[in-house]
Each structure stands twice: as structure tokens, then as C-alpha cells.
N, C-alpha and C positions, 0 to 999 in steps of 0.2 A: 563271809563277813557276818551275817545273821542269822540264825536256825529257823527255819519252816517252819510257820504255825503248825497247830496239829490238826485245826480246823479247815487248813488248805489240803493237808496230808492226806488225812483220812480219806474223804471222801476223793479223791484220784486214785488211793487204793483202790476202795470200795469197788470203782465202775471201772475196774482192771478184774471183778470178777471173785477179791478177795476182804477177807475181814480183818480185820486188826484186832489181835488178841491182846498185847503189849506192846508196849512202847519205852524208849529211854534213849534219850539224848543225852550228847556227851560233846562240852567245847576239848577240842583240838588244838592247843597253842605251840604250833611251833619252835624248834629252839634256833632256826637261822637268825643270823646277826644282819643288817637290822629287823626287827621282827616283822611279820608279813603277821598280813589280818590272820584271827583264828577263822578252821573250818569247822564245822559242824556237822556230827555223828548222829543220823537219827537209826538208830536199832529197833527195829521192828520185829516183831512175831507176829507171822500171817499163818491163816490156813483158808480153803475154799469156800466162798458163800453157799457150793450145791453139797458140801460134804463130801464131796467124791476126794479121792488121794490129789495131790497137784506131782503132775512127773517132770522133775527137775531134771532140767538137762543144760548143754551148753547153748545151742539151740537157742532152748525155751530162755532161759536167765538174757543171752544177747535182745530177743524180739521183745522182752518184758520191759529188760531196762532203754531199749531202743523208747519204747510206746509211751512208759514214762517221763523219761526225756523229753519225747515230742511234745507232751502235753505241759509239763514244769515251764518250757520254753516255745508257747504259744505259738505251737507248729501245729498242731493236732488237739480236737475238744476233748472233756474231760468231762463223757456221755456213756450208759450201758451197751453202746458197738466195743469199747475199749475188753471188755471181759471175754471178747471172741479171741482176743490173744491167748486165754488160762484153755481153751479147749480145741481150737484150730492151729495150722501150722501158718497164720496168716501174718504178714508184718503190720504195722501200724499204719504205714502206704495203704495198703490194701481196705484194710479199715475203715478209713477215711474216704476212699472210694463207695465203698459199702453205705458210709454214711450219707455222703454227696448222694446216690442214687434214692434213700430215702427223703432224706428233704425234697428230691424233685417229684417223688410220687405223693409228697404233701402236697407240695404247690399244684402238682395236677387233683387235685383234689379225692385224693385216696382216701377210703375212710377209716383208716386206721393211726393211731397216736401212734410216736417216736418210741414210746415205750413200749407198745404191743410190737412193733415192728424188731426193736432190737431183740423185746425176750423169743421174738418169734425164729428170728435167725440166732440165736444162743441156744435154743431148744432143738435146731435140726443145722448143728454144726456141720456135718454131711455134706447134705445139700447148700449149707451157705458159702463154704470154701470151690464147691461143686462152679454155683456161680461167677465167683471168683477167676476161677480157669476155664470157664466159658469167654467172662470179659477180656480177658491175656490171652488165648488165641485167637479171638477176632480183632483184638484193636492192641496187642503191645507192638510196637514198632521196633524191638532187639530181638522178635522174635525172627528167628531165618527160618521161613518156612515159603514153600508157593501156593498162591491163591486157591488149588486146589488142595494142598494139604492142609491148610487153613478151616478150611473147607471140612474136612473129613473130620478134624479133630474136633471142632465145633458140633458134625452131626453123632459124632460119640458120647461127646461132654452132654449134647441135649438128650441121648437115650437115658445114659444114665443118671441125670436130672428127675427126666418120665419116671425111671424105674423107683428111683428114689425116695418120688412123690407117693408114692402107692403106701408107703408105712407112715405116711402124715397124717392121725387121726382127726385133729381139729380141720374144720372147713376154711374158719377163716384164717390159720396159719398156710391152709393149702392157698388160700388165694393169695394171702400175703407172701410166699415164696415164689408164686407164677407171677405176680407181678415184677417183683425183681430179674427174675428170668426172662422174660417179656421187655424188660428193659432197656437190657441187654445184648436182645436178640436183635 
């Protein structure tokens, strides 16, 4: 019925990871009888905030428009976790888990901002999806596994976490991903 500011727009791109080159909005009217509200076409030209290539897939286009969705329809915030969709295989679910665990290592009194936190897990996509499937095999409840295979897959997921961590230059990103890890754990 109404077109999206561009000042709501943008910036939901933005912390999806991408930039806005152009923009063009187009009303839609309908020709069924009696007439139905017009929709609204916002066309956009994106490319990547890191300059790296963005690889379109089917995939990637479902988890993208899934995340923006969730955030248009104040399911999920519309924060720099969201740009972990442009470089991980992660859904918007997962993200927001991501995020939830950040805010709790606020409130425990972590000393790191929301934003060092996200660039820090955008910067070592790796190790933050790594995370991720530490958290789903100790705690997702569709997974059919037995307490020892649980088990196993957890002390795999944590090697290769360790291993991981060894190519983290920065200290305080190293501490910032052991906490999440630790959090989890």
C-alpha cells in the first residue's frame, strides 16, 4: 500500500553486509477489477561493503531475503550480526542466537562493545559458524544423536575451534571468540 522510506531501507541493507549503489522505485497498479491497493518496487543495485565478489546462489538469495524479512517484520534486529548472512552459511535464526549470546556477555560485564563484537565474529567467519555447530550439537533437540555421539561431535567441533584460533592475530578478537566458545561450552 505504501513504499519504504529509503531511510528505513538503507540502513537494513547496510548491516546485511551490503552498500547501496542505486536505487528506483516503481508503484505497481494493478489492473484486477475492483482495484486492490498498488504494490511497491524498490530496485536496488547492491555490491559488498568488504569489496570482495558477493556469490549468488539459491541458497544465499533464500537466507538473505529470509533475514530481511525477519527484520522488515520485527522478528530479528537490524544490527552488524545481520552481515554474517553475506559470508557464512548461517540463517537469520542462528544469528540472532549469535546476537542473544552477545548481549549476555554484555550484561556479564564483557569489555567489549556490540560492535567490536560483531566486526569481530564478521572478521573470523570460520570460527563464528564453527561456534554455531558447537551450539546445535550440544543443545538442538531435532538433532538424533546419543549423549555419546553428542559427545564426540562437540570434542571435534572444540579441536577445530583450538585449531582455528591459532590464525586469530588480534588478542582481543582471540579473547572475544573464546568467550563465545566458553559460552557455549
Amino acid at each position: 500500500g505504501a513504499p519504504l522510506s529509503l531511510s528505513y531501507r538503507v540502513p537494513v541493507i547496510e548491516n546485511h553486509g551490503l552498500r547501496v549503489v542505486n536505487e528506483r522505485t516503481y508503484q505497481i497498479v494493478p489492473s484486477a477489477t475492483p482495484a486492490p491497493a498498488p504494490v511497491w518496487l524498490h530496485d536496488m543495485t547492491i555490491e559488498a561493503n568488504d569489496g570482495k565478489p558477493i556469490v549468488i546462489d539459491t541458497e544465499f538469495n533464500h537466507r538473505l531475503e529470509a533475514s530481511i524479512m525477519a527484520v522488515v517484520g520485527d522478528r530479528a534486529e537490524s544490527d552488524g550480526y545481520n552481515a554474517l548472512i553475506l559470508r557464512t552459511a548461517l540463517s537469520w535464526r542462528e544469528i540472532s542466537a549469535i546476537r542473544a549470546f552477545s548481549r549476555y556477555l554484555r550484561q556479564i560485564r564483557a569489555p567489549f562493545s556490540q560492535d567490536y563484537m560483531w566486526e569481530t565474529l564478521r572478521n573470523n567467519t570460520a570460527i563464528t559458524a564453527s561456534i554455531v555447530a558447537l551450539f546445535q550439537a550440544r543443545f538442538d533437540p531435532h538433532l538424533v544423536a546419543t549423549g555419546a555421539e553428542r559427545s564426540a561431535r562437540e570434542t571435534a567441533i572444540l579441536a577445530e575451534i583450538e585449531e582455528q584460533l591459532k590464525s586469530v592475530a588480534s588478542l582481543d578478537e582471540d579473547r572475544i571468540l573464546r568467550l563465545f566458545t566458553n559460552l557455549v561450552q
